[in-house]
N, CA, C and O atoms as a DFTB+ gen file, in Angstrom:
508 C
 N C O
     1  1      23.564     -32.961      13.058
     2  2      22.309     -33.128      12.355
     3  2      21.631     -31.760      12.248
     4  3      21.556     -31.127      13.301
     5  1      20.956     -31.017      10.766
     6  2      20.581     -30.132      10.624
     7  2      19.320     -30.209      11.153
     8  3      18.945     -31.368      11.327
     9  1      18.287     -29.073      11.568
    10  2      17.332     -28.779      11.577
    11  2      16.353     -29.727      10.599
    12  3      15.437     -30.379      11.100
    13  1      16.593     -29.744       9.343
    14  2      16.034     -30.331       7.864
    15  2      15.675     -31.708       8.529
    16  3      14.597     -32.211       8.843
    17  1      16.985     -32.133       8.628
    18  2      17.162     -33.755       8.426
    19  2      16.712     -34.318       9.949
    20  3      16.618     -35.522      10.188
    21  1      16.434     -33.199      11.002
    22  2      15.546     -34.028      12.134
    23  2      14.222     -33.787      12.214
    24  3      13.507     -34.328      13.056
    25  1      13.719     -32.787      11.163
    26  2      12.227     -32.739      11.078
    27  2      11.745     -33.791       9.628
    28  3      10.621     -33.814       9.125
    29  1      13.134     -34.720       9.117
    30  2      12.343     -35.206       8.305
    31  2      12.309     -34.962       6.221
    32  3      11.894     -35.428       5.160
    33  1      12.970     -34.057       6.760
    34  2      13.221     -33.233       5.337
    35  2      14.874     -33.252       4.741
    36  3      15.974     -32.859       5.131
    37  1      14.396     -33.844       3.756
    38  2      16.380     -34.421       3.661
    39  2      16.559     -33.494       2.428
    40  3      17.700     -33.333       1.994
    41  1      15.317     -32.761       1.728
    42  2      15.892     -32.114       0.299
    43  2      16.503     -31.015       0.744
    44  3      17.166     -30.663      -0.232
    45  1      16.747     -30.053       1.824
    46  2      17.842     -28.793       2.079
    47  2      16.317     -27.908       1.948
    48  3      16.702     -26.742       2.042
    49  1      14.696     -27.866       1.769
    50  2      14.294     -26.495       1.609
    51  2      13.234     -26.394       2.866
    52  3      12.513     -27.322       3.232
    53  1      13.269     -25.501       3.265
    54  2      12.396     -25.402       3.887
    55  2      11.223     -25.338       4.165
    56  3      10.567     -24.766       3.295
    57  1      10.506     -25.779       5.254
    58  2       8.808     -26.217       5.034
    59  2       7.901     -24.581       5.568
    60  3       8.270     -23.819       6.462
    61  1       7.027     -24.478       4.933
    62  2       6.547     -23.140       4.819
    63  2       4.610     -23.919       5.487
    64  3       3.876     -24.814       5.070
    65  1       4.525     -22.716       6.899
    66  2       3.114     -23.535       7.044
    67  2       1.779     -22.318       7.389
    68  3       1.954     -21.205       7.885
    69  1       0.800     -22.765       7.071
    70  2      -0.237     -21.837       6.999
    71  2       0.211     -20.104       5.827
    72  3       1.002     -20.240       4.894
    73  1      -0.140     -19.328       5.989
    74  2      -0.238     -18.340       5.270
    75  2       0.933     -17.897       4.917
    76  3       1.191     -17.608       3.749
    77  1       1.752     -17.798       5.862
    78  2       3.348     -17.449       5.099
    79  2       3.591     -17.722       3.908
    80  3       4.109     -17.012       3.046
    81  1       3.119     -19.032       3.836
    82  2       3.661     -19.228       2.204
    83  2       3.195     -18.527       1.130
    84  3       3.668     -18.286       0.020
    85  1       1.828     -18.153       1.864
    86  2       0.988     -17.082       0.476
    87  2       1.296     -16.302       0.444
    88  3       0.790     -15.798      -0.559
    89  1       2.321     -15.173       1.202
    90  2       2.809     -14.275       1.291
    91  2       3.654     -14.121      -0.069
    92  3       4.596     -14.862      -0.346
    93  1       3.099     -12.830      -1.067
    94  2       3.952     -12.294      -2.048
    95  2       3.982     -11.124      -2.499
    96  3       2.914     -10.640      -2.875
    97  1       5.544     -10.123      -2.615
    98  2       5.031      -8.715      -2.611
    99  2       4.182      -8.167      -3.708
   100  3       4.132      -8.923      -4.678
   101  1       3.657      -7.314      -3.798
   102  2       3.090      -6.941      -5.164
   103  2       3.441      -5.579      -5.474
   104  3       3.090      -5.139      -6.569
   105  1       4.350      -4.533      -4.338
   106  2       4.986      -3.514      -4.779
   107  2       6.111      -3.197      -5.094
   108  3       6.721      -3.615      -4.110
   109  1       6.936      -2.716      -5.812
   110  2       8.155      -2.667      -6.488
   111  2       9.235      -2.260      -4.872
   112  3       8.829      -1.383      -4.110
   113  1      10.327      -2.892      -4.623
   114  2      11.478      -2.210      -3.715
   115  2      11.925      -0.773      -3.878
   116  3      12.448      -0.555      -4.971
   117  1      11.852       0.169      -3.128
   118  2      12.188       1.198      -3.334
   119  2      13.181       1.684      -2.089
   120  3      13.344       1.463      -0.889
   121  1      13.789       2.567      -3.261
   122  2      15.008       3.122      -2.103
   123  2      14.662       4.001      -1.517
   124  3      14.318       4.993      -2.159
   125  1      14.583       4.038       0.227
   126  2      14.369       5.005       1.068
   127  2      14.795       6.745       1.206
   128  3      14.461       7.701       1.907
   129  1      15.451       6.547       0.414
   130  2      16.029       8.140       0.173
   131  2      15.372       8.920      -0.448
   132  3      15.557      10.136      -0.408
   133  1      14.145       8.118      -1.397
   134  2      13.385       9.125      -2.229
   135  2      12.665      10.030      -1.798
   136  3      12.292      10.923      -2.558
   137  1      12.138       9.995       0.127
   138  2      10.946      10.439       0.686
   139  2      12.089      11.689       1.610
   140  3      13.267      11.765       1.960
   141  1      11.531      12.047       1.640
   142  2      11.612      13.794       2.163
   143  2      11.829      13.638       3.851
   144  3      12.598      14.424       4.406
   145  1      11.246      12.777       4.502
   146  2      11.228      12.380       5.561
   147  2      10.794      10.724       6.521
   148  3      10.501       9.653       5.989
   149  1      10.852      10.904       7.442
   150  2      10.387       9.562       8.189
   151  2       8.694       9.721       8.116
   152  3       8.026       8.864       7.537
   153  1       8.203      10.652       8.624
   154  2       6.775      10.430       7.779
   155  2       6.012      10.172       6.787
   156  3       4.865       9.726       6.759
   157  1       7.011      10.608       5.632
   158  2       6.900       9.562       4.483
   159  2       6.695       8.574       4.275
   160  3       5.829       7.933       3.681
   161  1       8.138       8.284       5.157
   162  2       8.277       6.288       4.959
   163  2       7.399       5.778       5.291
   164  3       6.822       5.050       4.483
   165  1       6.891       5.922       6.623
   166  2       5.744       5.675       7.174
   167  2       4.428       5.577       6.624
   168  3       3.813       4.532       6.838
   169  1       3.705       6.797       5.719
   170  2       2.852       6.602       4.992
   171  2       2.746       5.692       3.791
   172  3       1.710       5.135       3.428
   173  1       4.234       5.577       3.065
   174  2       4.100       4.838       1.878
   175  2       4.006       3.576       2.370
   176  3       3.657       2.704       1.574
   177  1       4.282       3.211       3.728
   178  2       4.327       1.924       4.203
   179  2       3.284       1.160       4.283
   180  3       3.097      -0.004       3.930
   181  1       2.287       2.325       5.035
   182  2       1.061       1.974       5.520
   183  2       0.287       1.705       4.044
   184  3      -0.511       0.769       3.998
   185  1       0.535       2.577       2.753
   186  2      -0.510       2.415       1.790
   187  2      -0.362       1.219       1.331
   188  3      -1.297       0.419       1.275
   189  1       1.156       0.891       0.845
   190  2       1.471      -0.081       0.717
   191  2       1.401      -1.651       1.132
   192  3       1.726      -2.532       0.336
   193  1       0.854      -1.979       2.728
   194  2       0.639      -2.449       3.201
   195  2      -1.121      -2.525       3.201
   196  3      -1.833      -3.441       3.613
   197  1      -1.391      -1.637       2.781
   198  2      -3.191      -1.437       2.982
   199  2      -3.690      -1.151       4.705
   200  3      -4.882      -1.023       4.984
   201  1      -2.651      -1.081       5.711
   202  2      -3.236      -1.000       6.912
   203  2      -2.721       0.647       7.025
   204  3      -1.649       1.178       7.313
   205  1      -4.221       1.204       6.598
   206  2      -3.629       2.662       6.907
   207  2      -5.024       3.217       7.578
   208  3      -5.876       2.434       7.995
   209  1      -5.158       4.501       7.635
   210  2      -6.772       4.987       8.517
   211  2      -7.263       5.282       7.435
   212  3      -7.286       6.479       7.148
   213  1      -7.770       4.381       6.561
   214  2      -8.933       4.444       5.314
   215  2      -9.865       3.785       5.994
   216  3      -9.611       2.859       6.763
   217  1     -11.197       4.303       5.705
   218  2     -12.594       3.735       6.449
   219  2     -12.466       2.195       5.801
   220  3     -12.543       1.441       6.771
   221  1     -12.324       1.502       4.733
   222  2     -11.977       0.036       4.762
   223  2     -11.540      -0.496       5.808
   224  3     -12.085      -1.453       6.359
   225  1     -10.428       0.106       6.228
   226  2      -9.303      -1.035       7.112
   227  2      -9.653      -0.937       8.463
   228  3      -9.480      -1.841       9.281
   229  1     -10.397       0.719       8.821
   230  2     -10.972       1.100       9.689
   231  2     -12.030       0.049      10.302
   232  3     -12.156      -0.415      11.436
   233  1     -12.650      -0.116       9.252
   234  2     -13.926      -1.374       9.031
   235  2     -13.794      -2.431       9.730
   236  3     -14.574      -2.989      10.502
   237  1     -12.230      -2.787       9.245
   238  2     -12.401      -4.334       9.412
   239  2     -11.697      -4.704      11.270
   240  3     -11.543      -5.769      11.869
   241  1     -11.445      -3.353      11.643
   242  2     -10.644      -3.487      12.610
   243  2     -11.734      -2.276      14.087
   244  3     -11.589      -1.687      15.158
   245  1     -12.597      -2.553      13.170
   246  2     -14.355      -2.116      13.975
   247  2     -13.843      -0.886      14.579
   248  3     -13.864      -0.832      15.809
   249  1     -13.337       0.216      13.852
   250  2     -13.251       1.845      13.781
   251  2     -13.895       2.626      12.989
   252  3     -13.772       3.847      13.092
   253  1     -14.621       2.105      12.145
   254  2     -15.468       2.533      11.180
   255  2     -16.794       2.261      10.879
   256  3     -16.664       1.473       9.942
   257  1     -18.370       2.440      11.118
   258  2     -19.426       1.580      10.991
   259  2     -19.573       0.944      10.067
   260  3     -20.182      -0.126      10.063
   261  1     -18.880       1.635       8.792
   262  2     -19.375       0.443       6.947
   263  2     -18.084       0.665       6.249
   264  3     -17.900      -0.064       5.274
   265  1     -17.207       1.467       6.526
   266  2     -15.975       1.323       5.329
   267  2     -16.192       2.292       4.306
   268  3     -15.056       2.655       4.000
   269  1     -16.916       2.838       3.690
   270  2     -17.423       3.527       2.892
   271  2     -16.887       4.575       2.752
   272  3     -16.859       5.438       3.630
   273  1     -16.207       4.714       1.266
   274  2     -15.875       6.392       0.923
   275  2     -16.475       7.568       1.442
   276  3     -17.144       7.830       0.443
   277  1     -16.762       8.524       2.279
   278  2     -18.032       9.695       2.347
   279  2     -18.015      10.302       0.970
   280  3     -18.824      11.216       0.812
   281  1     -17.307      10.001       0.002
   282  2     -17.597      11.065      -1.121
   283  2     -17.888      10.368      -2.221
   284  3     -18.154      11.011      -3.236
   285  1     -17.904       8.746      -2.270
   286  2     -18.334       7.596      -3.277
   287  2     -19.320       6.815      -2.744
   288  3     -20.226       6.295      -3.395
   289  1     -19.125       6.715      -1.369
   290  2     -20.014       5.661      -1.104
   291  2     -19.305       4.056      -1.389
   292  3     -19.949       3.030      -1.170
   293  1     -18.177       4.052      -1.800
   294  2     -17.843       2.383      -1.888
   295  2     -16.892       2.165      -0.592
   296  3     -16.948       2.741       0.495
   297  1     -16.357       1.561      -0.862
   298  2     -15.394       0.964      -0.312
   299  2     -14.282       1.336      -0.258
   300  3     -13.509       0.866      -1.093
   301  1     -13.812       2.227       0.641
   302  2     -12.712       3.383       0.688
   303  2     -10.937       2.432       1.248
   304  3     -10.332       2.356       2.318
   305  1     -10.716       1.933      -0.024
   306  2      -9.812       0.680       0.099
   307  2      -8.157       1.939      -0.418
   308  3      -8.309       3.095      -0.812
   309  1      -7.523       1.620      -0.338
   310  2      -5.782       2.207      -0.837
   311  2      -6.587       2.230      -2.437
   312  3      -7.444       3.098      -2.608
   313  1      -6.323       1.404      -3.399
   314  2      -6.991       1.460      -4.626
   315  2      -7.952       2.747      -5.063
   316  3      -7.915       3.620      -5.930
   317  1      -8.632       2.453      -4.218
   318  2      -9.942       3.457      -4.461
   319  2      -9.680       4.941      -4.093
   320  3     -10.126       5.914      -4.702
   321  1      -9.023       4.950      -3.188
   322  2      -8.319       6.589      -2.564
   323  2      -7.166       7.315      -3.355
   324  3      -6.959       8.526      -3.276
   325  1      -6.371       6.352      -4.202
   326  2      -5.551       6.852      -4.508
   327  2      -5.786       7.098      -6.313
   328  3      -5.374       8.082      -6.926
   329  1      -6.386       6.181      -6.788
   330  2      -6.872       5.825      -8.204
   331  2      -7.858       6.280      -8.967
   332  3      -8.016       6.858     -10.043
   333  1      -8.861       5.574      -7.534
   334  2     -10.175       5.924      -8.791
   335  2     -11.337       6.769      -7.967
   336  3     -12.419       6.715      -8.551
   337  1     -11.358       7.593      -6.652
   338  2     -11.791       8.140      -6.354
   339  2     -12.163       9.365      -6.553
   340  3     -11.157       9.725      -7.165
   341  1     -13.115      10.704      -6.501
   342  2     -13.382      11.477      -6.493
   343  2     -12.718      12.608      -6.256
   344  3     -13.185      13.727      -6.467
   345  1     -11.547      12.363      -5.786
   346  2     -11.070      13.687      -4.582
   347  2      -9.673      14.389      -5.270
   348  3      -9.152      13.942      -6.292
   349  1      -9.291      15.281      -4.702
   350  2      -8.487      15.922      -5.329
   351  2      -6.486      15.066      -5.148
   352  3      -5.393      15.437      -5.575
   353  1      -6.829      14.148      -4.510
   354  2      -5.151      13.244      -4.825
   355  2      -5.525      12.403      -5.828
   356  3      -4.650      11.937      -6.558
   357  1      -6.700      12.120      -5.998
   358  2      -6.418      10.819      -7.614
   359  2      -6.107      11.968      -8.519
   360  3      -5.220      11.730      -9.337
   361  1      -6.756      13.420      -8.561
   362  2      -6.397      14.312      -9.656
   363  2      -4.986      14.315      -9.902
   364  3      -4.375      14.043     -10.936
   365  1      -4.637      14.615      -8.947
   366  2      -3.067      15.244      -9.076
   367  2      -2.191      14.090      -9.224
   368  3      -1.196      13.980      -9.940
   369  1      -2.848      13.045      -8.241
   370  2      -1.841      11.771      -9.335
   371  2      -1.821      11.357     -10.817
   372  3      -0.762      11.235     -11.434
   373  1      -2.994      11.152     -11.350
   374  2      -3.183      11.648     -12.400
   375  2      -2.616      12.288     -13.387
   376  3      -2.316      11.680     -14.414
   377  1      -2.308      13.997     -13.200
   378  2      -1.796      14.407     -13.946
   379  2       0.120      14.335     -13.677
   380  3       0.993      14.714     -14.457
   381  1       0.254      13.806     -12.510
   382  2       1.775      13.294     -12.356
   383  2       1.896      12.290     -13.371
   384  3       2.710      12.439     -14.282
   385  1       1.240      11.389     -13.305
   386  2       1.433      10.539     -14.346
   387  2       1.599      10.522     -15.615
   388  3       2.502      10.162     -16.371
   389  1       0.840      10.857     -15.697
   390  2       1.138      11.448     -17.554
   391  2       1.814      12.777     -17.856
   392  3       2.156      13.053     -19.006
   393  1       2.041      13.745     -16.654
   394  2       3.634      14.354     -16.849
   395  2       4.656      13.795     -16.831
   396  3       5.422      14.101     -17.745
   397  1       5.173      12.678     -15.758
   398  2       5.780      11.659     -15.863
   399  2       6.304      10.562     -16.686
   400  3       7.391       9.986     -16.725
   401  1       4.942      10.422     -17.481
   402  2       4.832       9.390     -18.642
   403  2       5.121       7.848     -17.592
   404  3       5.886       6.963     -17.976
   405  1       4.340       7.770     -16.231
   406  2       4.247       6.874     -15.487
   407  2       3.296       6.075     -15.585
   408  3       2.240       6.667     -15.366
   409  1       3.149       4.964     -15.819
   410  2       1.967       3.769     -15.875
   411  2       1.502       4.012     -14.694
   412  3       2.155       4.107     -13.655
   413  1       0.113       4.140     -14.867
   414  2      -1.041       4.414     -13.954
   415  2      -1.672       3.382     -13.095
   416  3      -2.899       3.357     -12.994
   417  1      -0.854       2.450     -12.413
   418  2      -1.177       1.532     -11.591
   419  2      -0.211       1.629     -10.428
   420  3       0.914       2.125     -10.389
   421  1      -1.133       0.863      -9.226
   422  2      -1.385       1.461      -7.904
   423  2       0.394       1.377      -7.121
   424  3       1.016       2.001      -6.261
   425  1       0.671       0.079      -8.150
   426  2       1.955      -0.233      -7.431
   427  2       3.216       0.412      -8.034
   428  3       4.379       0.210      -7.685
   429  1       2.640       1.450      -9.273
   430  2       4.053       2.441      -9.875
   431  2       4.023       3.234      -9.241
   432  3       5.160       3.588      -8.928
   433  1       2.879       4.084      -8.590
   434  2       2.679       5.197      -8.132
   435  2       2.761       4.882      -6.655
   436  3       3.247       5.788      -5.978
   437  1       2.338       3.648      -5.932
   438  2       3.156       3.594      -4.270
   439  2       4.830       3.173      -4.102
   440  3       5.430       2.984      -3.044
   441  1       5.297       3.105      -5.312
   442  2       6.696       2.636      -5.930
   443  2       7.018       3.906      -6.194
   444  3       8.086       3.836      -6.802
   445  1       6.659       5.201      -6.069
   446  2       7.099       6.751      -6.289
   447  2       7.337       7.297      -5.457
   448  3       6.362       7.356      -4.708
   449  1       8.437       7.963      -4.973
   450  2       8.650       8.831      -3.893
   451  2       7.612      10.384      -4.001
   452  3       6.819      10.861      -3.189
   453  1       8.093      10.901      -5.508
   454  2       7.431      12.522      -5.537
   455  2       5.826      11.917      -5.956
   456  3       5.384      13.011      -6.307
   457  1       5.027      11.269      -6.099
   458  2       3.558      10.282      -5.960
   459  2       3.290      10.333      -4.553
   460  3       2.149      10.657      -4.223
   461  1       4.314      10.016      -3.471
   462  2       3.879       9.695      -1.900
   463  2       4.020      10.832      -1.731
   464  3       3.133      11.224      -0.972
   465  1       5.032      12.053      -2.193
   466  2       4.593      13.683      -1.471
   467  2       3.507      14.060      -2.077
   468  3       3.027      14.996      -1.437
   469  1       2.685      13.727      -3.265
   470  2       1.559      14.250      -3.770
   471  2       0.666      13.732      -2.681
   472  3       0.268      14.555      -1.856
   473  1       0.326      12.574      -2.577
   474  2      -1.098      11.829      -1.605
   475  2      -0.618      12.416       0.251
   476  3      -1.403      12.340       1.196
   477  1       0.631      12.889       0.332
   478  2       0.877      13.474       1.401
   479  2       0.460      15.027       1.940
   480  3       0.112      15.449       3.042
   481  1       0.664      15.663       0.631
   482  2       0.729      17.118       0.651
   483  2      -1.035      17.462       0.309
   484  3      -1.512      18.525       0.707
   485  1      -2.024      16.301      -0.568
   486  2      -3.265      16.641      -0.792
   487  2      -4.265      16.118       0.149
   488  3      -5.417      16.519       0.311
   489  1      -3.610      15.099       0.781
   490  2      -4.786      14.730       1.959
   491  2      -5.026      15.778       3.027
   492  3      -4.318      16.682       3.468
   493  1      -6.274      15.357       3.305
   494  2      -6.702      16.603       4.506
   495  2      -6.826      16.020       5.994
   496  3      -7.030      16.582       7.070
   497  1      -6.602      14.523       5.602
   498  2      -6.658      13.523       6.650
   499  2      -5.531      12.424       7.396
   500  3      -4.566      11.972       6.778
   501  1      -5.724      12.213       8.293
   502  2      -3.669      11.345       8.340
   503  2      -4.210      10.214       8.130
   504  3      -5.268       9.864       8.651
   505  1      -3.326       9.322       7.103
   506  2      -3.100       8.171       6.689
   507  2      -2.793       7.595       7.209
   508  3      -2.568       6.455       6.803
């Protein structure tokens, strides 16, 4: 007797409970070879994941008093740091992009290896 058929479940699929099931990726698979190093991986992981040392996540995990960009004032989220912020890595992603001729959304550019050495090589802060 399978697992299935003693909890009840005779169709063969499996029962999915609380949040797991909401679980869905939203960044493209990428091959590990693109990054220069293991610190790489690591960072694209973390952006990718959103749990990185951005005052947001900082926030929510009470390392940060408000979350807040220091140079916007919003909400210093992966999105906002890498996209649409003030600072000199949305620049340079930016103009990767349209040297590139890369669609300018969050998940082409954390889906980029030479994109993760740009936000690597321009931060002044560890991710």
């Amino acid at each position: 007797m399978t697992t299935a058929e003693a909890s009840g479940n005779t169709s063969g699929q499996k029962k999915t409970h609380g949040q797991c099931s909401l679980i869905v990726p939203s960044v493209t698979t990428i091959n590990l070879q693109q990054y220069a190093n293991r610190k790489m991986q690591v960072i694209a992981n973390r952006l990718q994941f959103g749990r990185c040392r951005l005052n947001a996540y900082l926030h929510q995990i009470n390392r940060h008093a408000t979350g807040l960009c220091d140079t916007c004032a919003v909400p210093e989220t992966v999105q906002h740091y890498v996209m649409e912020c003030d600072n000199e890595i949305t620049k340079q992603v930016k103009v990767f992009c349209q040297t590139q001729k890369l669609e300018h959304t969050l998940a082409k550019v954390l889906s980029n290896g030479e994109a993760i050495r740009i936000i690597c090589r321009e931060s002044k802060r560890a991710i």
